[in-house]
Every structure is written in C-alpha cells, then in structure tokens.
N, C-alpha and C positions, 0 to 999 in steps of 0.2 A: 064891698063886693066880696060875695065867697067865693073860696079855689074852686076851680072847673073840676069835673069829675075825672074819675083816675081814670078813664079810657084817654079824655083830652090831657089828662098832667102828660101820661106817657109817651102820646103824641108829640106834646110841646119838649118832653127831656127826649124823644127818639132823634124830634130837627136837629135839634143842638148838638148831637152826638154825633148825626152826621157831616152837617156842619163842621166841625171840629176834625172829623177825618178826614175829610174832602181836604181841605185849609192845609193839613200838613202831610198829606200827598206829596213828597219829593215828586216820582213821574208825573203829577196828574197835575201838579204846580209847573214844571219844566214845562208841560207842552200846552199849556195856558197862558205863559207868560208870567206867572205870580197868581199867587193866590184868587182868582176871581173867581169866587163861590160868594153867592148871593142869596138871600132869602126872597126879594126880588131887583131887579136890576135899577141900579142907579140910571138915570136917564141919558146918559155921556158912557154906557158904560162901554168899557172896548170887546172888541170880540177878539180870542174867544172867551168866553166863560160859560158858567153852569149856575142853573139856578134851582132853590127847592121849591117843587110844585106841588101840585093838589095831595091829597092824601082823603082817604076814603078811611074811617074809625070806626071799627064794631069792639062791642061788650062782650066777651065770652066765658065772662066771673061764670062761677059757682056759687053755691050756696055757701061753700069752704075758702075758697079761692077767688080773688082777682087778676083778671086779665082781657088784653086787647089784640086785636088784630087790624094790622094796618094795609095798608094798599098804598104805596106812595109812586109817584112818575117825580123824577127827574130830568129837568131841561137842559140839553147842551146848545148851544148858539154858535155855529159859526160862520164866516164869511169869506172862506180860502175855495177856491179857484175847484171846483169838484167835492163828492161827498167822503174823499178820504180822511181829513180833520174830523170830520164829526164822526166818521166810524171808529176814527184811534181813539177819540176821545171818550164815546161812550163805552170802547172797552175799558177806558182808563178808570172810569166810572165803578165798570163790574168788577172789577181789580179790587178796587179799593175796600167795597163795602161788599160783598158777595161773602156770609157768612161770617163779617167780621165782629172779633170781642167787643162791641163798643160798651161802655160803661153811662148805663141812663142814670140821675138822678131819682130817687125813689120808685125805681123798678129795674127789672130784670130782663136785657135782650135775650129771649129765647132763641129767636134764629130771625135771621134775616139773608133773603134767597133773590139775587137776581131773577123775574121771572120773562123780561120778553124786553126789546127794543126795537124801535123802529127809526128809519132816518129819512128824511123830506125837506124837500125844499118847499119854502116860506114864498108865497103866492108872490111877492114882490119881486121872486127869481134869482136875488142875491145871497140870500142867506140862506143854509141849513141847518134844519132842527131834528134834534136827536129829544128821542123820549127815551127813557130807561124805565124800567118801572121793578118797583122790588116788592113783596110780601114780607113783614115783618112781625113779629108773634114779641109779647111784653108780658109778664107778671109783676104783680105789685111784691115789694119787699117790704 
C-alpha cells in the first residue's frame, strides 16, 4: 500500500499533534479527570472527555510549494448537571490549541485558529455536547 498524499500525511501528523496537546494539558487533564482524549470513545468511556472528530482536507500546493488546509471540529461529552462543564471545557479546548507551536511530523503548523463553538444537549437530555472547531493551515517540510 502507498503513503496517502501529503494533504492526508498532514492531517494524520496534525491529529497526533493535537492529540499529544490535549493529553498533556495540566488544566484541561484536571477538569476531565485524567487524560481522556480520544480519537474515538472507548465504549465504557467516563464522562467527561474529548474526542477528535471530523476534519474536512483541501490541497492548496503550488506549483512550488506544498500545503493543506484543515477544518477540524472537536467533541467535548459531558454529563454534569447544567451546560457549565462543557462551556469550561470547551474553553479549555480553546486554551490549549488556539495558535499553538505544535510540532507535525513532515510538515509545518502554519497557524492553527479557534474558529466557532457551539454547546447542546444530546436528544437523550442527559448529556452535553460541545463542538469546537478550529482552521488549521500546514506546509510540507
């Protein structure tokens, strides 16, 4: 099987980066309990946690240059008693990753911008969901 194209490598090294921030978030670990950042949820998982969701991948190489632009939404889950949890937490979110250095494997974080969240409870009435969503800009090194 061949490597996926550098629009997806950079995708695949952006998760991981953030991933990797998320994870060692002292604040964003304290008010989750421990580390629960998931790429998707173990089926037992406890609330609250965060998981990495959809991401939307464009190509905006050049003839000189390569790079991508991402679209990614972030899930926060919680289940505390009102939407105050999921609002702390999805700042905790923005905190973390809103224009942060992360370091990708074979490309270059350009900029990476909190751009919008929203907070809702989940049709079953008990839980609230937090989306986050960021724009991310990558070049190839």
């Amino acid at each position: 099987m061949s490597a996926p194209p550098a629009p997806m490598q950079a995708a695949l090294a952006l998760r991981a980066a953030l991933h990797a921030r998320l994870a060692s978030d002292a604040a964003l670990g304290a008010a989750l309990g421990g580390a629960r950042i998931h790429d998707a949820p173990p089926a037992t998982a406890a609330f609250p946690f965060v998981t990495l969701g959809e991401a939307v991948v464009s190509d905006w190489s050049t003839a000189t240059e390569a790079g991508s632009e991402q679209m990614l939404t972030l899930h926060i889950w919680s289940r505390a008693a009102g939407r105050a949890e999921a609002h702390a937490l999805a700042d905790l979110v923005q905190q973390a990753l809103h224009d942060a250095p992360l370091s990708l494997s074979g490309h270059r974080l350009a900029n990476l911008r909190a751009t919008s969240a929203e907070i809702r409870r989940e049709e079953e009435g008990r839980t609230f969901h937090a989306l986050v969503r960021f724009r991310a800009v990558t070049e190839a090194v």
